[in-house]
C-alpha positions as CSV (number, residue, x, y, z in Angstrom):
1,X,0.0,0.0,0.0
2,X,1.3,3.1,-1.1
3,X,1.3,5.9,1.5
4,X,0.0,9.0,-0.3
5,X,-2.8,6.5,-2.0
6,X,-6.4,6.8,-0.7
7,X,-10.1,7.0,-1.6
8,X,-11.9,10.0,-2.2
9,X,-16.1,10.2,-1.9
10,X,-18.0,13.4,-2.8
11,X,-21.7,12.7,-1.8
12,X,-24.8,14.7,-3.4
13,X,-28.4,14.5,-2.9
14,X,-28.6,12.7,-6.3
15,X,-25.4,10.7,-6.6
16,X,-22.4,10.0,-4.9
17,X,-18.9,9.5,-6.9
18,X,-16.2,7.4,-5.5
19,X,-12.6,8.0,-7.1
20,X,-8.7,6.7,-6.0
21,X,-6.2,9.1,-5.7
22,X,-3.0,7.6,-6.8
23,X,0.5,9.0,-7.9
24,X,-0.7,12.4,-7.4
25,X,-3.4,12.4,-9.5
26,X,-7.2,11.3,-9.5
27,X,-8.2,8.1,-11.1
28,X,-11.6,5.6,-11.8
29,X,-14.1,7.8,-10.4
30,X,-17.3,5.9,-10.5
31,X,-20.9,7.2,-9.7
32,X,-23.6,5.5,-7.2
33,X,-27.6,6.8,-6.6
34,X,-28.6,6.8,-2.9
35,X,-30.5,3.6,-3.1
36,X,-30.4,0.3,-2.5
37,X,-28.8,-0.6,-5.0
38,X,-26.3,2.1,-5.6
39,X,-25.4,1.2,-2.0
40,X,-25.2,-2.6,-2.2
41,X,-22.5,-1.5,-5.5
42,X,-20.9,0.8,-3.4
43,X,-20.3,-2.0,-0.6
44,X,-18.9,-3.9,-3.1
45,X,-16.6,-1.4,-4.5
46,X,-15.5,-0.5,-0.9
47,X,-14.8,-4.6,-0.3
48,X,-12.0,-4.4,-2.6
49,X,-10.5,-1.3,-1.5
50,X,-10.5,-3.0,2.5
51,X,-8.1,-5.1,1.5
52,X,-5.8,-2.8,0.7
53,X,-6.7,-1.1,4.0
54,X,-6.5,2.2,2.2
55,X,-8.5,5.2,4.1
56,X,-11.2,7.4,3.1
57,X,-12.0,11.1,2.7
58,X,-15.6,12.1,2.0
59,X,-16.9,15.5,0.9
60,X,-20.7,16.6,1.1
61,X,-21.6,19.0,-1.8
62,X,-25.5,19.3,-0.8
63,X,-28.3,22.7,0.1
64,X,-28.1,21.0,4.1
65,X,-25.3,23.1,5.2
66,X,-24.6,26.0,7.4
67,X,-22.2,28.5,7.5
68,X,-21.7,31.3,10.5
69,X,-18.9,34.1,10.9
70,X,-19.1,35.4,14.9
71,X,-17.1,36.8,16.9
72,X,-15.8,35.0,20.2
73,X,-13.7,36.4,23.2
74,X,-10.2,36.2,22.9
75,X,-9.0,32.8,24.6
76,X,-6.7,30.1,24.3
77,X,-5.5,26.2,25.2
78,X,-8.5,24.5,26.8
79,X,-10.2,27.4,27.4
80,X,-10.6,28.0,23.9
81,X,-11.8,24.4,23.3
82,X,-14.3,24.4,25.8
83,X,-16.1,27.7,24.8
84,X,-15.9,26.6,20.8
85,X,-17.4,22.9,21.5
86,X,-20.0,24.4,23.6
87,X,-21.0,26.9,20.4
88,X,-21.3,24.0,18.5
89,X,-23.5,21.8,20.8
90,X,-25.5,25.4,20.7
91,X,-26.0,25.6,17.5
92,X,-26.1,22.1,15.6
93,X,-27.8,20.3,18.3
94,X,-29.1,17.3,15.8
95,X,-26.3,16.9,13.5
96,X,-23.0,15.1,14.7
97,X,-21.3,16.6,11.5
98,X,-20.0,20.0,12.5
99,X,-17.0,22.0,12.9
100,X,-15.3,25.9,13.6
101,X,-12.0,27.1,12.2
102,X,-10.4,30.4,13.7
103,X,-10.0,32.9,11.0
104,X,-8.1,35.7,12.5
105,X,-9.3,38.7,15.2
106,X,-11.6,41.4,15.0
107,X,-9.7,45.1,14.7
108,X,-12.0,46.5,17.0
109,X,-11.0,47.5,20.5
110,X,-11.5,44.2,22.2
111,X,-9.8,41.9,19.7
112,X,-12.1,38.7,19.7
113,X,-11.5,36.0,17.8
114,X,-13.5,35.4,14.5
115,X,-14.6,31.7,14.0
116,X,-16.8,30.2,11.0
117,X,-18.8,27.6,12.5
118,X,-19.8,25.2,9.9
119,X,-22.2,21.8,9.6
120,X,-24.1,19.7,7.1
121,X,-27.5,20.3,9.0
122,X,-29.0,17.0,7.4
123,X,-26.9,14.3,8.9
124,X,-29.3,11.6,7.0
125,X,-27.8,12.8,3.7
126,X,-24.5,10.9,4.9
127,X,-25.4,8.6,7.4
128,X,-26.1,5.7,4.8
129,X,-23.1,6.1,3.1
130,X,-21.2,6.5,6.5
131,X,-22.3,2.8,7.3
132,X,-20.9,1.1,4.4
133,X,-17.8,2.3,5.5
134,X,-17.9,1.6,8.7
135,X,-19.4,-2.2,7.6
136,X,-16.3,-2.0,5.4
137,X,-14.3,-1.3,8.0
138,X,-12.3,1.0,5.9
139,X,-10.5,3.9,7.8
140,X,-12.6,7.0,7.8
141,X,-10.3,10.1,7.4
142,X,-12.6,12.4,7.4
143,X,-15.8,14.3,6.4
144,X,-16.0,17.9,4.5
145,X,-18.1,20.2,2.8
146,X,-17.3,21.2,-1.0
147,X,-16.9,24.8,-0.5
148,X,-13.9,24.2,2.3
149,X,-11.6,22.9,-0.8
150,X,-12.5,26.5,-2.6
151,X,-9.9,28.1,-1.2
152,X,-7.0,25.7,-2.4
153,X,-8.0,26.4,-6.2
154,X,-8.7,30.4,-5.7
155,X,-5.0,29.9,-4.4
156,X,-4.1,27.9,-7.3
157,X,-5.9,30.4,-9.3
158,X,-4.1,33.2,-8.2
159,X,-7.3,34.8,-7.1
160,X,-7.2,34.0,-3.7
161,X,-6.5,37.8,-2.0
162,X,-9.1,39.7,-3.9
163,X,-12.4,39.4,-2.8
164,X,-13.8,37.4,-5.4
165,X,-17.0,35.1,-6.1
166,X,-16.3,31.5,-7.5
167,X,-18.9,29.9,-9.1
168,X,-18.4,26.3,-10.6
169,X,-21.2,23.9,-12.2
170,X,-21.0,20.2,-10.0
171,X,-22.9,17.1,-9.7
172,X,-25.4,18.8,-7.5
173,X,-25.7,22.5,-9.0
174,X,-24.5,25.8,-9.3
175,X,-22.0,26.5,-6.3
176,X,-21.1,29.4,-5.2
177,X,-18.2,30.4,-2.8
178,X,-17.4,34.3,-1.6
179,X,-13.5,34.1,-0.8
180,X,-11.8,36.4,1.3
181,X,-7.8,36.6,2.0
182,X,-7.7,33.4,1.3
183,X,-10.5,32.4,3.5
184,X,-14.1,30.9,3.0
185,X,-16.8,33.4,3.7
186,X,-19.9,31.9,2.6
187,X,-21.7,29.1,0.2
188,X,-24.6,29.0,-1.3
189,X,-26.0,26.1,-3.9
190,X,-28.4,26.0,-6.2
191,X,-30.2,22.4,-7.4
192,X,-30.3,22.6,-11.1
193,X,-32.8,20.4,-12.9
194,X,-31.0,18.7,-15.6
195,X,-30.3,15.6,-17.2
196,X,-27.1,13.6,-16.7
197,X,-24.4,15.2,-19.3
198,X,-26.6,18.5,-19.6
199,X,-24.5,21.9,-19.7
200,X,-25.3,24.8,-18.8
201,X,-25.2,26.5,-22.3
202,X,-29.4,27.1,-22.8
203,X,-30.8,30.5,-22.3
204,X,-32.8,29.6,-18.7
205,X,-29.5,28.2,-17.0
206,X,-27.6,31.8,-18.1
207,X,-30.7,33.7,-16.6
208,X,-30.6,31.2,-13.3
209,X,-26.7,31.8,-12.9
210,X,-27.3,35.4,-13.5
211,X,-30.2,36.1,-11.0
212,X,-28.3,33.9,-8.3
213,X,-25.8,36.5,-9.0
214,X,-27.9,38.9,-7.6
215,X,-29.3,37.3,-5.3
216,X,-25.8,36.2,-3.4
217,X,-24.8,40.1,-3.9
218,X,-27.9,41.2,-1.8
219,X,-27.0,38.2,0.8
220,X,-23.7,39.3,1.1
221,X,-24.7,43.4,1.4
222,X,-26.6,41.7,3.9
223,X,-23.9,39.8,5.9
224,X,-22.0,42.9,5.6
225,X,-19.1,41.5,3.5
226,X,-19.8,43.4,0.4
227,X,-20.7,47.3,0.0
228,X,-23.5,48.1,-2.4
229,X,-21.2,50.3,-4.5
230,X,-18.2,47.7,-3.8
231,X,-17.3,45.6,-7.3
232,X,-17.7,42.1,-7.3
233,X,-15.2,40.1,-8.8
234,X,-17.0,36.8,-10.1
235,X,-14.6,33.8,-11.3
236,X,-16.4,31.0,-13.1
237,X,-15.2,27.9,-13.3
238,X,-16.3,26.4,-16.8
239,X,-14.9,22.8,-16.5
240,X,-17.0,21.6,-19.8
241,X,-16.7,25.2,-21.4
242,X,-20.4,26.0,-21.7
243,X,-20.6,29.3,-19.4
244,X,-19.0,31.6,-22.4
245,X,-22.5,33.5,-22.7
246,X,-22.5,33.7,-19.2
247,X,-19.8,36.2,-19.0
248,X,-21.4,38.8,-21.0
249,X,-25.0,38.3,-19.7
250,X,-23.0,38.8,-15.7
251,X,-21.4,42.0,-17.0
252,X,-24.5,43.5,-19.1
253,X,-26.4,43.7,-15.8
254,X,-24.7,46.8,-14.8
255,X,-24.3,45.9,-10.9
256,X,-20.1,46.3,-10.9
257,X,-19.3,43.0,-11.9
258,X,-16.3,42.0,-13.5
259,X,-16.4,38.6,-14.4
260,X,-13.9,36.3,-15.3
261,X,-13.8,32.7,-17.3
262,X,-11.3,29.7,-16.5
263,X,-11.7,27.4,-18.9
264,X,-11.2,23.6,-18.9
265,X,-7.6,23.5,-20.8
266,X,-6.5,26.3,-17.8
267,X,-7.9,23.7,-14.9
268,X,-5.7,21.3,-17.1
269,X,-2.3,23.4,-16.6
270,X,-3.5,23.8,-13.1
271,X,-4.0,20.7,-11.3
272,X,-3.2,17.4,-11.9
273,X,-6.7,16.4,-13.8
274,X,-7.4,16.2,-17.6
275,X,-10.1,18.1,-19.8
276,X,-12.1,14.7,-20.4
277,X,-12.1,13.8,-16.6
278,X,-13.5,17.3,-16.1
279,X,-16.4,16.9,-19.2
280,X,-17.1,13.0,-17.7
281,X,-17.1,13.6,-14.2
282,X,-18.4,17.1,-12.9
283,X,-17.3,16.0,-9.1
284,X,-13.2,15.4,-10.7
285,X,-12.4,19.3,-9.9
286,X,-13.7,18.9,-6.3
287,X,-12.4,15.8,-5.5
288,X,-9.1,16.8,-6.7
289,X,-8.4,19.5,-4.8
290,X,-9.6,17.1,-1.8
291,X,-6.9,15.1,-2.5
292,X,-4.2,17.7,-3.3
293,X,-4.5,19.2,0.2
294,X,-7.1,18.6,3.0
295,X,-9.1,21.3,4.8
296,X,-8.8,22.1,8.3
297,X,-12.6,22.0,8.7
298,X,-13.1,18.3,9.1
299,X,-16.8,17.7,10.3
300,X,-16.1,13.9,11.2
301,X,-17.2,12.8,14.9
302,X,-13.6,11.6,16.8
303,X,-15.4,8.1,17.1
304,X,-15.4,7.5,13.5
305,X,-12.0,8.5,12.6
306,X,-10.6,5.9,15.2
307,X,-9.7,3.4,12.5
308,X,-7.8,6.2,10.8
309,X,-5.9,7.7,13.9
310,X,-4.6,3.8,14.4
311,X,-3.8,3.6,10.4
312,X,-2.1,7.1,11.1
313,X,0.0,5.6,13.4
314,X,1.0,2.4,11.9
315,X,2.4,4.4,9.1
316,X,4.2,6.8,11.1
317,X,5.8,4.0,12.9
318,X,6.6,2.2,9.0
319,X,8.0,5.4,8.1
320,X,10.6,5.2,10.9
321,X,10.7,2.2,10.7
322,X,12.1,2.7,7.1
323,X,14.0,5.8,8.0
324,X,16.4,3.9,10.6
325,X,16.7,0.9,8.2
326,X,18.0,3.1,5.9
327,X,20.5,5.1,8.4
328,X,21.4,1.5,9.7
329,X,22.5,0.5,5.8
330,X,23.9,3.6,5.1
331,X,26.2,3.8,7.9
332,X,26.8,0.2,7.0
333,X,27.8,0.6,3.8
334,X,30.2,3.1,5.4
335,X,32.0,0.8,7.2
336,X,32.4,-1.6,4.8
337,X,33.8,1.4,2.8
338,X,36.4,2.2,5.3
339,X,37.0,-1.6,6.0
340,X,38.6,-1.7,2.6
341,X,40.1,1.6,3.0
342,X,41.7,0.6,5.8
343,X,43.0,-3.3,4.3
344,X,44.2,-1.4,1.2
345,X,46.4,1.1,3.4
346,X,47.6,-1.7,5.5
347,X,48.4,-3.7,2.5
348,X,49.9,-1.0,1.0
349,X,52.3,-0.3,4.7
350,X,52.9,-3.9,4.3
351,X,54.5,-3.9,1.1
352,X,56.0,-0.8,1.5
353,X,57.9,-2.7,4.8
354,X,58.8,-5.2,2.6
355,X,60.7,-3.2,0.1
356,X,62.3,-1.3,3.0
357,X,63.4,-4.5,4.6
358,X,64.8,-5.7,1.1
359,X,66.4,-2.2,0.4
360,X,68.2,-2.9,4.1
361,X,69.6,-6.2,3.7
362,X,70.9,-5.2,0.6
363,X,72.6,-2.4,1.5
364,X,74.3,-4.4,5.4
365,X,75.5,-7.0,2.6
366,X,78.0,-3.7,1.8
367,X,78.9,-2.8,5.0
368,X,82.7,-4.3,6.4
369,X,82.3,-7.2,9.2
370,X,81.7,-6.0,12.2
371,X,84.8,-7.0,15.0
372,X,81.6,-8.3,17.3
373,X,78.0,-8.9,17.2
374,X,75.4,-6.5,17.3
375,X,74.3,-7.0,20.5
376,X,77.7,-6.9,22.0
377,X,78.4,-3.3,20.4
378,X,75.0,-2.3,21.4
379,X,75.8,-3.3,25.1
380,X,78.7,-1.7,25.0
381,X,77.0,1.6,24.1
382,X,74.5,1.3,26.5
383,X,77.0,0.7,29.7
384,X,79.1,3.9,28.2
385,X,76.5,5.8,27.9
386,X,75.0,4.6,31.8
387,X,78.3,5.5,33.1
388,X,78.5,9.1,31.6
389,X,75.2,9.9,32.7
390,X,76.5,8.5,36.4
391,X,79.5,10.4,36.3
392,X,80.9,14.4,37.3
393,X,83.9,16.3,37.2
394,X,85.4,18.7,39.7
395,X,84.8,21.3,36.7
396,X,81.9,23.2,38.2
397,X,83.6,23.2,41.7
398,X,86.9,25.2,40.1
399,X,85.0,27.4,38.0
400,X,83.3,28.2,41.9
401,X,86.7,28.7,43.9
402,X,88.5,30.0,40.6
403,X,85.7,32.7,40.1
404,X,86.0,34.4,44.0
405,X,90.5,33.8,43.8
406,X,90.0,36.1,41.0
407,X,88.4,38.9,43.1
408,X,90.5,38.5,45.8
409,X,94.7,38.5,44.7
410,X,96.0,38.5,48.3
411,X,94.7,35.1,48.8
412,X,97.2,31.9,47.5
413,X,95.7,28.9,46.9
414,X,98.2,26.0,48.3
415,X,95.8,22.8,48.2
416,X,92.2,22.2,46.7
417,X,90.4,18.5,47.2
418,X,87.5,17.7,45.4
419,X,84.9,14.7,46.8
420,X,81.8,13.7,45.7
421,X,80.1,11.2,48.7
422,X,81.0,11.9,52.3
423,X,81.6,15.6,53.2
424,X,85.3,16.3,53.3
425,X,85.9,16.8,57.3
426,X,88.9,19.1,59.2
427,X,90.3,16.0,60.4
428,X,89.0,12.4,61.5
429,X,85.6,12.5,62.1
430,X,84.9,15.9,61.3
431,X,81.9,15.2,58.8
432,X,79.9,13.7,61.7
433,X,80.6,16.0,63.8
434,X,79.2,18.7,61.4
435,X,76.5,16.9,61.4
436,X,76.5,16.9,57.3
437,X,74.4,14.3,55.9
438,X,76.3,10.1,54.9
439,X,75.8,8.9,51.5
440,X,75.0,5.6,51.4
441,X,76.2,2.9,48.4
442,X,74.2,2.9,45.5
443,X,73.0,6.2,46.3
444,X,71.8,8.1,43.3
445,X,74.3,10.8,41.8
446,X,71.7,13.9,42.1
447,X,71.5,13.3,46.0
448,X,75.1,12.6,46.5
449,X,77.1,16.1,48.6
450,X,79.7,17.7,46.9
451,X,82.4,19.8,49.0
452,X,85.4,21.3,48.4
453,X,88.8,21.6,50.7
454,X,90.3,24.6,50.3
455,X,93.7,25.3,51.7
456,X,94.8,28.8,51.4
457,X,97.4,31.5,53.0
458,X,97.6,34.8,52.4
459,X,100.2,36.6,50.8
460,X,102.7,39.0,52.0
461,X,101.2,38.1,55.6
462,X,103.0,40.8,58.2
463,X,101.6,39.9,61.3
464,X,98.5,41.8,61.2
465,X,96.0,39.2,61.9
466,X,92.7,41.4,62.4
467,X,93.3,42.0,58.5
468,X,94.2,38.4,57.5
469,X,91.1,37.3,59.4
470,X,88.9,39.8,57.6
471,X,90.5,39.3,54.2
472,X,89.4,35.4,55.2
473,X,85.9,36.2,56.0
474,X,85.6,38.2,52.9
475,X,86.8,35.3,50.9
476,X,84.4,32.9,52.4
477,X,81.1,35.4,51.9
478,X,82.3,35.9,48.2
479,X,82.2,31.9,47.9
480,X,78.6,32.0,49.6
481,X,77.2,34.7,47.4
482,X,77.8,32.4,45.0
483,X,74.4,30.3,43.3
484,X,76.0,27.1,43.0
485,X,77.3,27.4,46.8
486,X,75.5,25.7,49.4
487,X,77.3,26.3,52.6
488,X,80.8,27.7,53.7
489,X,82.9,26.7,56.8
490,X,85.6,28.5,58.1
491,X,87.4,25.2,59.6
492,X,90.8,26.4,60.1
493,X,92.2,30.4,60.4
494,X,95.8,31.4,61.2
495,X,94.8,32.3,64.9
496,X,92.7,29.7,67.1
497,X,90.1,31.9,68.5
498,X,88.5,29.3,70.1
499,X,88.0,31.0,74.2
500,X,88.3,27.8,75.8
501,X,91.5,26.5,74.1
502,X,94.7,26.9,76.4
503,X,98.3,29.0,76.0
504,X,101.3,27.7,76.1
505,X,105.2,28.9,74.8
506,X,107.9,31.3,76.0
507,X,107.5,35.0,75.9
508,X,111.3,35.5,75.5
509,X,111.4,33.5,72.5
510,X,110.8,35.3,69.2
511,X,108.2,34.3,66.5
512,X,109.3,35.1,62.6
513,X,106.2,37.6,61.9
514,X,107.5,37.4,58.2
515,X,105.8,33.7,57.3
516,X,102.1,32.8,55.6
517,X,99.0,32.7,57.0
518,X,96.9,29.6,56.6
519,X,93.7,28.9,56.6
520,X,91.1,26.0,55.7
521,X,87.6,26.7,54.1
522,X,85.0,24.1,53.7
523,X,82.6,24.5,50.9
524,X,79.4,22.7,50.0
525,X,78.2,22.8,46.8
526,X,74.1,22.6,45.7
527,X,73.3,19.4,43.3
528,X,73.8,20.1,39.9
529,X,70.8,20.4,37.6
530,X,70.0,17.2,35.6
């Protein structure tokens, strides 16, 4: 079953036509009388279609209907609902087929709503075709009257903002339409008495259309939709092109009118019908613009749409159905698109290996023999290169002493040791009893100490020890102002000022004032940066 395909019923007081709308377009439209046995073939042509499950639209082109413009407060949600259904039940009390569509807001002061309230006032004109279907059990979409579809082929038209008056010759009469902005005003039909195939082309049918004219001009001076002096704009509809006199005998009258003739081969460029389906089937125009677009204004009680609110459903949930099956092959074919991608690249790195791996044999087939195997050189390497990275030189310590020497000339240097591991002490013991920090075995290289002995006398020494001792002190806060100094001990000047050490020696004995002074400094550097 086809999605956009469907039945399509226009009812009349003398006939009903079914048709299928398929592919867009409207197709074996047959006709039934409203009796038994028009019904009992109507049965039977709805049997066939149940099968198929399609649903069913219906439109009601009959005198039996009612049309009312008023003017509502302003309300919305359920509110709105509630006041509009209560209208209704007002005004159509014994017909189940009604309806109200909001058309816009008044521009007065208050701004109320503007509804047309619409019904078919003689539910029996349907009801017998509305129980075949439901016998059928064919889903019933929904019930219209002809003039709602009006709109759709003023719009098609190009007439549809104009006030204009649209009159077209159907099944059941003259119809008559008054569109406004788009928008159904009112209907009015007129039964014609004439045999099946009949046009309207004979002198009392022109004077009928024209005085029905007139007549919907004074209803709609009386709704207050037209102004006496206003022109009408009259469009008819000639679908088996017998209204030509028409068009002069509208315009003679001398009320303002300007009329206006669409012809069968225009309907034809229109909408999807053709010019012998128009001349065959006086319903075809209705009926297709039914199945071209649906009006808002569906009449149909909820109860008897249920069939069609489940079909509804169903193909909703096809159509996603359809809609992930296709996402779930597309992306599919996507990976089996980069599947191959990616085996063709890998294929292509494989071979590409391969030739590498070839180009490198051949070119170690040229190189001399190697005194030892590749793993032994690459041992080898490896242990160098561990024991340079595990290893330091005194360098940064005698670019440290070298750089305050060069500041201070008085000062000679006469010994300098270098140790990285235990701190160098004054003597046995003297790095514990600095309390200076023992390096263990194993210990890694950043956290071993690194200190420097210096031994040191100054130069031209003449005794004066108050300037030997500050020329001293000034050497060791030159080392500490240093970055890359840690610490700086004084362990040894050329005078023991220590108060608690004892005197001894002979002051008759002289002391040669003309030798060095000495002097021990004891420098910790910081750990050098990885």
């Amino acid at each position: 079953m086809a999605f956009g395909e469907r039945l399509l019923l226009c009812v009349g007081a003398a006939q009903a036509t079914l048709g299928r709308w398929r592919g867009n377009r409207l197709i074996g439209c047959e006709t039934f009388t409203p009796d038994e046995e028009g019904l009992r073939r109507f049965a039977l042509a709805l049997a066939v279609a149940s099968v198929r499950r399609l649903p069913i639209h219906a439109l009601v082109d009959a005198v039996e209907e009612d049309y009312r413009t008023e003017m509502l407060p302003h309300a919305t949600g359920r509110e709105r609902t509630t006041m509009v259904q209560r209208r209704l039940r007002q005004l159509y009390r014994t017909s189940p087929y009604h309806a109200a569509v909001l058309q816009g807001r008044d521009g007065g002061r208050r701004r109320d709503d503007r509804y047309l309230f619409a019904a078919l006032t003689n539910a029996e004109l349907f009801l017998p075709w509305a129980e075949v279907i439901e016998e059928a059990r064919l889903a019933f979409a929904g019930l219209y009257l002809l003039p709602m579809v009006m709109p759709s082929l003023a719009e098609r038209l190009g007439i549809d903002r104009a006030p204009t008056l649209v009159i077209t010759a159907t099944a059941s009469g003259l119809r008559q339409t008054f569109i406004e902005d788009g928008q159904l005003r009112v209907s009015r039909l007129t039964p014609l008495a004439r045999s099946s195939g009949a046009t309207l082309s004979s002198h009392g049918d022109i004077d009928l259309l024209v005085d029905e004219v007139g007549n919907t001009r004074l209803y709609l001076e009386a709704l207050k939709l037209r102004g006496r002096d206003d022109q009408l704009s009259v469009t008819l509809v000639d679908i088996d092109d017998s209204l030509a006199p028409a068009v002069a005998a509208l315009e003679s009258q001398g009320n303002n009118v300007r009329c206006e003739r669409i012809t069968a081969a225009t309907l034809a460029q229109k909408l999807p019908l053709s010019v012998q389906l128009l001349a065959d089937t006086p319903d075809a125009l209705s009926m297709t613009l039914l199945g071209l677009r649906s009006p808002t204004v569906n009449l149909a009680p909820a109860p008897s749409m249920r069939r069609f609110q489940v079909l509804s459903i169903q193909r909703s949930l096809y159509a996603a159905t359809g809609v992930i099956g296709v996402v779930g092959i597309s992306f599919a074919l996507v990976n089996v698109w980069q599947h191959r991608e990616l085996t063709l690249q890998a294929e292509a790195q494989r071979i590409e290996t391969s030739r590498w791996q070839e180009r490198y044999v051949e070119a170690t087939r040229q190189f001399p023999e190697a005194p030892a195997p590749l793993q032994t050189m690459q041992g080898t390497v490896d242990a160098a290169r561990l024991i340079a990275a595990q290893t330091r030189t005194p360098e940064r310590a005698f670019s440290v002493v070298a750089s305050a020497l060069d500041a201070q000339s008085e000062i000679a240097l006469r010994r300098l040791t270098w140790r990285l591991g235990d701190p160098i002490g004054d003597g046995d013991g003297d790095a514990q009893r600095s309390g200076a920090p023992r390096n263990t075995p194993g210990q890694a290289l950043a956290a071993r100490v690194e200190t420097i002995a210096i031994d040191a006398e100054i130069n031209g020494f003449s005794g004066d020890l108050r300037a030997a001792i500050a020329s001293i002190e000034g050497f060791a806060q030159r080392l500490r102002a240093d970055a890359r100094v840690q610490s700086v001990v004084i362990a040894r000047l050329p005078l023991n000022l220590n108060p608690g050490s004892s005197l001894s020696g002979n002051t008759q004995e002289r002391t040669d004032q003309g030798g060095g002074a000495t002097f021990r400094l004891l420098v910790q550097l910081r750990g050098a940066p990885t």
